[in-house]
Each structure stands twice: as C-alpha cells, then as structure tokens.
C-alpha positions in Angstrom: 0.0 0.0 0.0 1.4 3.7 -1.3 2.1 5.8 1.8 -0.8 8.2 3.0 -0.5 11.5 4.8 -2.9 12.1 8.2 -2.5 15.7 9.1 -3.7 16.1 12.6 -4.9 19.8 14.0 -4.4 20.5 17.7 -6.7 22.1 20.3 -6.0 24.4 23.0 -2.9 24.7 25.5 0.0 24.8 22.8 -0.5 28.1 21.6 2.3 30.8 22.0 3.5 34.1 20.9 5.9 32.8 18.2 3.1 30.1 16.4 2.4 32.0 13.4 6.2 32.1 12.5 6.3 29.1 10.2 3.5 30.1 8.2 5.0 33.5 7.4 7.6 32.1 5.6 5.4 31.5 2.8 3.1 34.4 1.0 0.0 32.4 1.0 0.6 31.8 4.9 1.5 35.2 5.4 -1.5 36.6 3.4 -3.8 34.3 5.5 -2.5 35.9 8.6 -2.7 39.0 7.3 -6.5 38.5 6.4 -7.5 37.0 9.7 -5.3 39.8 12.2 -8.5 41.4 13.0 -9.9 38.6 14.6 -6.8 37.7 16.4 -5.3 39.0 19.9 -2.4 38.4 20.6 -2.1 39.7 24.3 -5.2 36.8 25.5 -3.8 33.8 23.6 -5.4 31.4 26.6 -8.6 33.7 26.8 -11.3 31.1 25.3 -12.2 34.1 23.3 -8.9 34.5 22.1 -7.2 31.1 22.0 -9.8 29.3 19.4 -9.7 31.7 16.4 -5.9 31.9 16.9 -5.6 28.4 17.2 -7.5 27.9 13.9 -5.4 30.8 12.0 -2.7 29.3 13.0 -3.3 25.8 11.9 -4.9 27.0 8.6 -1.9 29.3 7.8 0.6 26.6 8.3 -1.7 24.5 6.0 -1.9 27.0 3.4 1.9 27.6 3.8 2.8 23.8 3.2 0.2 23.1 0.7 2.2 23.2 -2.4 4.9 20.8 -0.9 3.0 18.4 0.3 1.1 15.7 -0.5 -2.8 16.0 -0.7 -3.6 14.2 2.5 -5.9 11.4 2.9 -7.6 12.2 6.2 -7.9 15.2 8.4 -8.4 14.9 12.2 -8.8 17.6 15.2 -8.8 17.6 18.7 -11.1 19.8 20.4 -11.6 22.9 18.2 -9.3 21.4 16.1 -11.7 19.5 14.9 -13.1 22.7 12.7 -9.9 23.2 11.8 -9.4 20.1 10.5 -12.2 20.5 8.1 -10.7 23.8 7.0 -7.6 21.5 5.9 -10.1 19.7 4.0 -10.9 22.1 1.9 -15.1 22.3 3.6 -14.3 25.8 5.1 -12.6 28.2 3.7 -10.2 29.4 6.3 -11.4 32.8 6.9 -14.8 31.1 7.9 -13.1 28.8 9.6 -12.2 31.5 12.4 -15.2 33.3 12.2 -16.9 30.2 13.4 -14.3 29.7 16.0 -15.1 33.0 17.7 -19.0 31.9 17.3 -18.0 28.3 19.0 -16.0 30.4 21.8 -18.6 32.9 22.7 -20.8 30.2 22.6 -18.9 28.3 24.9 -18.5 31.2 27.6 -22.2 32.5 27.4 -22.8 28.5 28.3 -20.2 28.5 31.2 -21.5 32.3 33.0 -24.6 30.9 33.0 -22.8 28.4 35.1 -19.7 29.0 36.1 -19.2 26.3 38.6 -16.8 24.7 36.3 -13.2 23.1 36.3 -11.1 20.7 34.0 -8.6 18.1 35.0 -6.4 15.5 34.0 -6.8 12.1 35.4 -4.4 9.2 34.6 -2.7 6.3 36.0 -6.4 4.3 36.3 -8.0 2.5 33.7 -10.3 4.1 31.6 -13.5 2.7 33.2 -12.7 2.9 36.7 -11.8 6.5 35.8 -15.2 7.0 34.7 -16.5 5.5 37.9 -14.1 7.5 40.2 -15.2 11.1 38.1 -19.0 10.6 38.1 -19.0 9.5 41.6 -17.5 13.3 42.0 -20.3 14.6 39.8 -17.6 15.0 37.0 -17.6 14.0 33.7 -15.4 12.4 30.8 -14.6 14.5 28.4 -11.5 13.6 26.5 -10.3 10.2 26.2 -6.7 10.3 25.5 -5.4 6.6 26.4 -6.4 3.4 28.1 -5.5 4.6 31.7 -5.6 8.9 31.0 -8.2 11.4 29.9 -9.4 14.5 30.9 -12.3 14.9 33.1 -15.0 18.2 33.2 -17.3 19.3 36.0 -18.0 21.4 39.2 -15.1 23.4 40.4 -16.9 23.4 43.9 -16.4 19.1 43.6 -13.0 19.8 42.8 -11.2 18.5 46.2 -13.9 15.5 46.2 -12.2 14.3 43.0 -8.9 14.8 43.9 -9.3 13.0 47.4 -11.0 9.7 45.7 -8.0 9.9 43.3 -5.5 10.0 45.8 -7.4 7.1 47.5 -7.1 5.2 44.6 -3.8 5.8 43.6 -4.3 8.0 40.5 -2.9 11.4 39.4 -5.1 14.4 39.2 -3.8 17.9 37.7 -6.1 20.9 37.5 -6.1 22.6 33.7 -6.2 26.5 33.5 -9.4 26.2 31.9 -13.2 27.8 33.1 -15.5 26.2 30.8 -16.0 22.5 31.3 -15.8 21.6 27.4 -17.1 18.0 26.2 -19.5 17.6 28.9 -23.5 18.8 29.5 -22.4 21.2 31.1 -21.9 23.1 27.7 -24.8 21.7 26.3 -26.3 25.1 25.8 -23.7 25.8 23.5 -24.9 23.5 21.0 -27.6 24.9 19.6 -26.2 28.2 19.0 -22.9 26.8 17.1 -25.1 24.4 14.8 -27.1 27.1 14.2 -23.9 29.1 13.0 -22.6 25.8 11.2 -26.0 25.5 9.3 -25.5 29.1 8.1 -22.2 28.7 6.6 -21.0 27.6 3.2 -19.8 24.0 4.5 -18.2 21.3 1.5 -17.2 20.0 -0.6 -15.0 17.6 1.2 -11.2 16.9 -0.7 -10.8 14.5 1.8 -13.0 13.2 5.2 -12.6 14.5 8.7 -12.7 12.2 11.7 -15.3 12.9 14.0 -13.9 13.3 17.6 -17.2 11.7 19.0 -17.2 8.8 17.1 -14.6 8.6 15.2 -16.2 8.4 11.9 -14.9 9.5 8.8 -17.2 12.6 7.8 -17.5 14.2 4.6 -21.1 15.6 3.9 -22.5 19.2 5.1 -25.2 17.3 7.4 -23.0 14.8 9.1 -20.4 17.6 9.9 -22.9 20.1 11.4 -23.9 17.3 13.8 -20.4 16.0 14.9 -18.7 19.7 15.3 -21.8 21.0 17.4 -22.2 17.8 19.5 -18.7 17.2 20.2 -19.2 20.6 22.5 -21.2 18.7 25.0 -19.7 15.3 24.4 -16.7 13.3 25.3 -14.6 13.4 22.9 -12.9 9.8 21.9 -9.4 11.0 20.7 -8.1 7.2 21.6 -10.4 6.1 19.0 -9.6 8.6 16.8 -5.7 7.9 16.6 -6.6 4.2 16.1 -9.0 4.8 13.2 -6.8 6.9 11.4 -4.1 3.6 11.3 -7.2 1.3 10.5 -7.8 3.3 7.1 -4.4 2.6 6.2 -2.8 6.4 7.3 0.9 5.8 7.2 2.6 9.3 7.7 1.1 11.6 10.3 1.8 15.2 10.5 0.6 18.0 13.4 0.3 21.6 12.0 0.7 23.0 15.4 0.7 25.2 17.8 2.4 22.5 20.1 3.3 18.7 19.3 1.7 17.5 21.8 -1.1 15.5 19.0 2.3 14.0 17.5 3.1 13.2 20.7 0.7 10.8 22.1 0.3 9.1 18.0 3.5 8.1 18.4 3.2 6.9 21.7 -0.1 4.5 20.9 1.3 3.8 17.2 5.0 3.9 17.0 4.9 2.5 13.7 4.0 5.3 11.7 6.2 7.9 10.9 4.9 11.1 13.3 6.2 14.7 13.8 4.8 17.9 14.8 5.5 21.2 12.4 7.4 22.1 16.0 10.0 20.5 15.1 11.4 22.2 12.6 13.0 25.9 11.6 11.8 26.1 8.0 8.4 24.9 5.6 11.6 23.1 3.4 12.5 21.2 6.5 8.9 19.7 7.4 8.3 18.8 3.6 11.6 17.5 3.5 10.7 15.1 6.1 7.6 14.4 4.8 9.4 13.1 1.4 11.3 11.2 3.5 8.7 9.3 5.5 6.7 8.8 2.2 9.9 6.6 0.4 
C-alpha cells in the first residue's frame, strides 16, 4: 500500500506568541495571517475568546503555507476545536470562515459557562479508563476527552474539585487541574450547542477533498449534514481522541503530520502507534524542512 499523509490539528494549550512564525515564511501563509489579524489578539492567547480563532489561523496558515509541498492528505483529524480546523484542511471551510466560526464556538462556549460558572477541567491518569469514569461521576464529573487506556481528561463542578482529587489520591491516581473555566465536552456546555449548529448551518460548508474524523465517534465525515452534527455535538460530548488515533491507522494512514501550535497530538500518535512515521511542524525551523521530512517518511 502507497504511503498516506494524516494531518492532525491540535486544540487548546500549545498556543504561543511565536506560532504564526512558520506560516510566514510563505506568501500564501502570510496573506492568510494578514486576512484573519482582526480577529486575532495576541495579548489573550489562553482567553477562550482568544485562543480558538488563533488556534485555527494558526493551523490554517501553516496548512496553506505547506500546501504546495505536500502531498494531498488522505484524512484530516482535530482535537477539540481542532476538529473545525481540521475541516478547513479539508478544503469544507474556507479558512477565513473557519475563524469566524471559531469566535461563534467560543462565545458560545463562555455564554454557556456564566450561565454556570461552577466549572473546572482536569487531568486524570494512571487508572483504567473505566474505573476513571466510575471514580469522576462519583465526583459529579464528567469524561470528556479520552486520550489513552489509563488517562483522559475529566469536566465538572469546580466546587467538587477537592472530592475528586481526594477519591483519586485514594485510589492511587494522578489528578492535575487545567487553567481552563468552561468544562468543554460535557452537559455542562450543552447550551452551547444549539447556537454553534445554528452558526454551522449558516455557513458555506463542502465539498470535502478528503474526510474528517469525528472526535465523538470517530467516523470519517465528509457531507454538510453529518459535519454540522459531529462539530456541534462534540461541545457537550466526550470526545474519543483514543479512538480517533486508532481509526486513522485502520484506514491505512501511514505518515502523520501535526500543523501545530504545540506537538503535543504528535506526541501521544507516536506513543499509541510507533509505527508510523509522526512529527509535529514544532519540530522544525523552515516549511523546506517539514516537507523534506515528509518526502522522507513517504519513500
């Protein structure tokens, strides 16, 4: 089987001052930048607000940077918001929509979490996945990422905070609070849903030039229906990224590459599936070096 290029699309936590670098080596990265600067600040890069439309910009730019010298890849995937991203990569969303809707999904996401703002995010590991589960809804906490067989991240009341943690010390597991106010991935944010499928439905969505995995279910989505669904629902939902990273090696992906911010996506593919070649943009100083790489992994 011929080699086939996965480009992955990270979510929140990576982002940094120096992200948009990469892209603005290019013109068509630069220009993108340049287009979408009104919509980006860079003084709240962890700001929900702030962080999603940068996030997307960034990942888009770098895309649009790397285009030429790359292959077209076969799938797309995105954790978290960069699930939308992802279908920007595909060619569904025009960039510049693409982080419009991202500042739709993040107001959205805070009118849902000051309308309750008894919220908190953590990671949990060293527990299987189901006992985890147990252990967080005991808490009144939900899953909301699953990231490996014994870690995920977990979403609930910040006032059952220190109930969590003490069941998790009790049962030998790590707990780390995340910097985050808005309990994404669990009901909590259900009544964020409507509003960003309402925004989705509005906006000129497809054709796909190749499918998207859906971070709920891991299906491979390529139609304007299917992908209003997934990127709305995935705001309430646990998002299976597990599943994900083992779908994309079912469908016979055998290069992976992260467009960044942050390698931390490359990261954890490597670490389930070591046997397909995996880097982050990240990595590298130049757009020659990462498609240089690329040609590499591909022989």
């Amino acid at each position: 089987m011929s080699a086939r290029l996965l480009l992955l699309c990270p979510g929140q936590g990576g982002q940094h001052a120096a992200m948009y670098d990469l892209a603005r080596q290019d013109p068509a990265g630069a220009a993108l930048l340049a287009r979408c600067a009104p919509a980006l600040d860079p003084d709240t890069l962890f700001e929900n607000r702030a962080a999603q439309p940068a996030i997307v910009a960034a990942t888009l730019a770098t895309w649009e940077a790397l285009r030429a010298r790359l292959p077209a890849p076969a799938l797309a995937a995105g954790y978290s918001i960069g699930e939308l991203a992802a279908h920007g990569v595909a060619g569904a969303l025009a960039p510049d929509e693409a982080v419009v809707l991202s500042r739709v999904r993040a107001a959205a996401m805070d009118a849902a979490a000051a309308h309750d703002p008894d919220q908190a995010m953590a990671a949990l590991g060293a527990l299987p996945l189901e006992r985890a589960r147990i252990l967080a809804q005991a808490a009144g906490f939900h899953l909301a990422i699953v990231t490996g067989e014994d870690s995920c991240v977990v979403g609930g009341p910040r006032s059952r905070y220190p109930a969590l943690a003490a069941a998790c010390e009790a049962a030998g597991a790590r707990l780390q609070p995340l910097p985050v106010g808005v309990a994404s991935h669990t009901p909590l944010l259900a009544p964020a849903v409507q509003p960003f499928a309402d925004a989705l439905r509005a906006a000129p969505l497809g054709p796909w030039q190749c499918p998207v995995l859906s971070g709920i279910t891991a299906a491979r989505i390529a139609t304007r229906d299917a992908a209003i669904e997934h990127l709305s629902q995935q705001l309430a939902h646990t998002i299976d990224w597990l599943a994900c990273m083992d779908a994309a090696v079912e469908s016979g992906i055998s290069v992976a590459l992260e467009l960044g911010p942050g390698a931390a996506l490359a990261r954890m593919f490597s670490a389930r599936h070591p046997q397909v070649a995996c880097r982050s943009v990240a990595d590298f100083r130049s757009l020659d070096g990462v498609a240089a790489w690329v040609e590499r992994a591909f022989d």
